[in-house]
C-alpha positions as CSV (number, residue, x, y, z in Angstrom):
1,X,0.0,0.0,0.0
2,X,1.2,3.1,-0.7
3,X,0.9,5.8,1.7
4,X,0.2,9.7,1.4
5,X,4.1,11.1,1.2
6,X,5.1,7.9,-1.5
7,X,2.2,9.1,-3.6
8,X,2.9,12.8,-3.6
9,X,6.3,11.8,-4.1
10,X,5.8,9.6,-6.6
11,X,3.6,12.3,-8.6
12,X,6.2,14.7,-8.2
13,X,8.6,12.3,-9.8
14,X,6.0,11.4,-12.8
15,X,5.4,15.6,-13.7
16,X,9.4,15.3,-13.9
17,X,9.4,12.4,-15.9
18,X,6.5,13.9,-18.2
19,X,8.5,17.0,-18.4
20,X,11.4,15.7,-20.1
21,X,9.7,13.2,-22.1
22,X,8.5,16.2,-23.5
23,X,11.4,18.3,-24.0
24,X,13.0,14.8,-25.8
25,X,10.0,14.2,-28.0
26,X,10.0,17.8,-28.9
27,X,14.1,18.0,-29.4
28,X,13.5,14.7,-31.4
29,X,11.0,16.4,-33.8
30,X,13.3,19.6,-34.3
31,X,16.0,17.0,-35.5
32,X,13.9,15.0,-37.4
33,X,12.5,17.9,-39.1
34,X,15.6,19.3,-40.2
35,X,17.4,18.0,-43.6
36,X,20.5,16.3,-42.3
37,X,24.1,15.6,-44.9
38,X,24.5,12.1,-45.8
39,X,28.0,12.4,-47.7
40,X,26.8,14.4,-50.4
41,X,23.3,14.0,-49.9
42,X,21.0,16.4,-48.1
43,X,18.0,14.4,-46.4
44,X,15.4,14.0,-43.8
45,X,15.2,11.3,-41.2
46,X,12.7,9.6,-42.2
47,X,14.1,9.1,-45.7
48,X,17.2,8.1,-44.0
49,X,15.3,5.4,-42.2
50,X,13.6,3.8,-45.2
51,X,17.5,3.7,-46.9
52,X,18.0,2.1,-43.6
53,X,15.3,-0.7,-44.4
54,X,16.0,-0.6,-48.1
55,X,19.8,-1.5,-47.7
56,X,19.0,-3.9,-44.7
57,X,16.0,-5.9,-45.8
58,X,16.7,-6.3,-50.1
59,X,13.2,-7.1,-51.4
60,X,11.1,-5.3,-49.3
61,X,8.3,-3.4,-50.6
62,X,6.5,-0.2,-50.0
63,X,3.6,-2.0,-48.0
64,X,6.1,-3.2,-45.3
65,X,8.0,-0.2,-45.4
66,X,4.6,1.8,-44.2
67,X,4.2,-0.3,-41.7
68,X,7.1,-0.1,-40.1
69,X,8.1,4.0,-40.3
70,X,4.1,4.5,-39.7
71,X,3.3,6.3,-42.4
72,X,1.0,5.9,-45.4
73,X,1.4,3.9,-48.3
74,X,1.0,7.3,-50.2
75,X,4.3,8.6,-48.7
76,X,6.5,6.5,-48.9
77,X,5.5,6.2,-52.4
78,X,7.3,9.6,-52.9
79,X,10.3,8.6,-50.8
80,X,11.3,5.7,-53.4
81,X,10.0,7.4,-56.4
82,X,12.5,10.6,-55.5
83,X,15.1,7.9,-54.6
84,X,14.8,5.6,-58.0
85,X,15.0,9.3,-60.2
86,X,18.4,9.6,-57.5
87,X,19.4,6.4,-58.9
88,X,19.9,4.9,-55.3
89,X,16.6,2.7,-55.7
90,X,15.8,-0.4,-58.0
91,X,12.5,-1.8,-57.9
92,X,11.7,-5.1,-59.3
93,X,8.6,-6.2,-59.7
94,X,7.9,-9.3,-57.8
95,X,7.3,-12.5,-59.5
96,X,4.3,-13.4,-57.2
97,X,2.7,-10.4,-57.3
98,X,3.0,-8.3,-60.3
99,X,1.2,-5.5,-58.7
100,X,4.3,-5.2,-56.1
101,X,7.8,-4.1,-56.5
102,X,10.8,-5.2,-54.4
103,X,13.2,-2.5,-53.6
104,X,16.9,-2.7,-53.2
105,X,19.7,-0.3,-52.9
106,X,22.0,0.8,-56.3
107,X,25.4,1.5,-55.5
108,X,24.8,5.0,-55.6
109,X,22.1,3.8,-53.0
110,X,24.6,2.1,-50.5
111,X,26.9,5.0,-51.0
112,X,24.0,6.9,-49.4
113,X,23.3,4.3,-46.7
114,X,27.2,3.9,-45.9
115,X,27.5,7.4,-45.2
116,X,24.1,7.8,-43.5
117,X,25.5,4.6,-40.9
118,X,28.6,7.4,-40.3
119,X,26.5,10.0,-39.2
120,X,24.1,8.1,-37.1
121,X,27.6,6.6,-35.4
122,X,28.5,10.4,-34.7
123,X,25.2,10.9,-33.4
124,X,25.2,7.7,-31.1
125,X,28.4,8.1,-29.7
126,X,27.2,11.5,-28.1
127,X,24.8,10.4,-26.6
128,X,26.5,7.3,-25.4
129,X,29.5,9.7,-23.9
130,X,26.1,11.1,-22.2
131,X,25.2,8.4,-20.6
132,X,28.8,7.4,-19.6
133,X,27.5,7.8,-15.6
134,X,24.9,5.2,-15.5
135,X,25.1,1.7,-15.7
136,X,24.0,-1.4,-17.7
137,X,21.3,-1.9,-14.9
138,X,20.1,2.3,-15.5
139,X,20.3,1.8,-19.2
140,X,18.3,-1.8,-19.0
141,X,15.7,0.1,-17.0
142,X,15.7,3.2,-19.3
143,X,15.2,0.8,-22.1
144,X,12.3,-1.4,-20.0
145,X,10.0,1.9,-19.2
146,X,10.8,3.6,-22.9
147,X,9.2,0.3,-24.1
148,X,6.2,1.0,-21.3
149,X,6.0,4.7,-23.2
150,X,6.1,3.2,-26.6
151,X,3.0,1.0,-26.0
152,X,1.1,3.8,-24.1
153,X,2.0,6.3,-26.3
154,X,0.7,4.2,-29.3
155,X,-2.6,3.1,-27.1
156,X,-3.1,6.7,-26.6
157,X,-3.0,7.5,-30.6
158,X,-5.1,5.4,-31.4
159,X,-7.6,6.6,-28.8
160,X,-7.8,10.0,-29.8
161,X,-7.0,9.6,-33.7
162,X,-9.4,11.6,-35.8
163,X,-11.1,9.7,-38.2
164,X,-10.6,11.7,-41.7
């Protein structure tokens, strides 16, 4: 049971812990909405990611692609088309479907992803240094209640999505 001082305390501690959950998601969105250099190549996150995919799953398609950066088929449409006219995409249509197209990476295409794996090295290894004062135990717990966040955050949008 928890008594009166635990509960203030521990709703004191959740307000901090919204707080800054906040501040990252919002931190998060200012960096994902900014164009980032991949080598030569000026691109947002989120087409970053679906290189990611491209160059680590050959033969996916567009429809597992949605489902996995959440966002519409319609979208990510206009990622590949812009990244076949780059020349970093293939598509080739599949031989059990002939209405979908597998995608893989050119070599102009892994030049992209190679140089997109730098950067996010760069990028993980300040925040690693950042995290240099807590241990495996603190990280494994981070890790356990961002999980917890993930599920209620994705709970929550589906609860309130507007239905267009």
């Amino acid at each position: 049971m928890i008594v009166r001082g635990e509960k203030m305390e521990r709703e004191k501690a959740l307000k901090e812990f919204w707080k800054e959950s906040t501040k990252l998601v919002s931190i998060m969105s200012e960096f994902d909405g900014e164009q980032h250099l991949y080598g030569d190549n000026l691109m947002y996150q989120i087409e970053g990611s679906v290189i990611d995919l491209i160059a680590e799953n050959p033969g996916i398609n567009i429809t597992e692609i949605s489902a996995e950066i959440r966002r519409t088929i319609s979208a990510c449409s206009k990622f590949i088309k812009k990244f076949v006219d780059n020349g970093w995409v293939e598509q080739t249509r599949n031989p059990y479907n002939k209405r979908v197209f597998n995608l893989s990476l050119t070599p102009e295409g892994m030049e992209v992803y190679n140089a997109r794996r730098v950067f996010n090295e760069k990028c993980q290894q300040i925040i690693y240094n950042n995290l240099s004062e807590f241990s495996v135990e603190d990280i494994e717990k981070y890790t356990q209640i961002n999980r917890a966040l993930n599920n209620a955050c994705m709970e929550i949008t589906k609860k309130f999505r507007i239905e267009k």
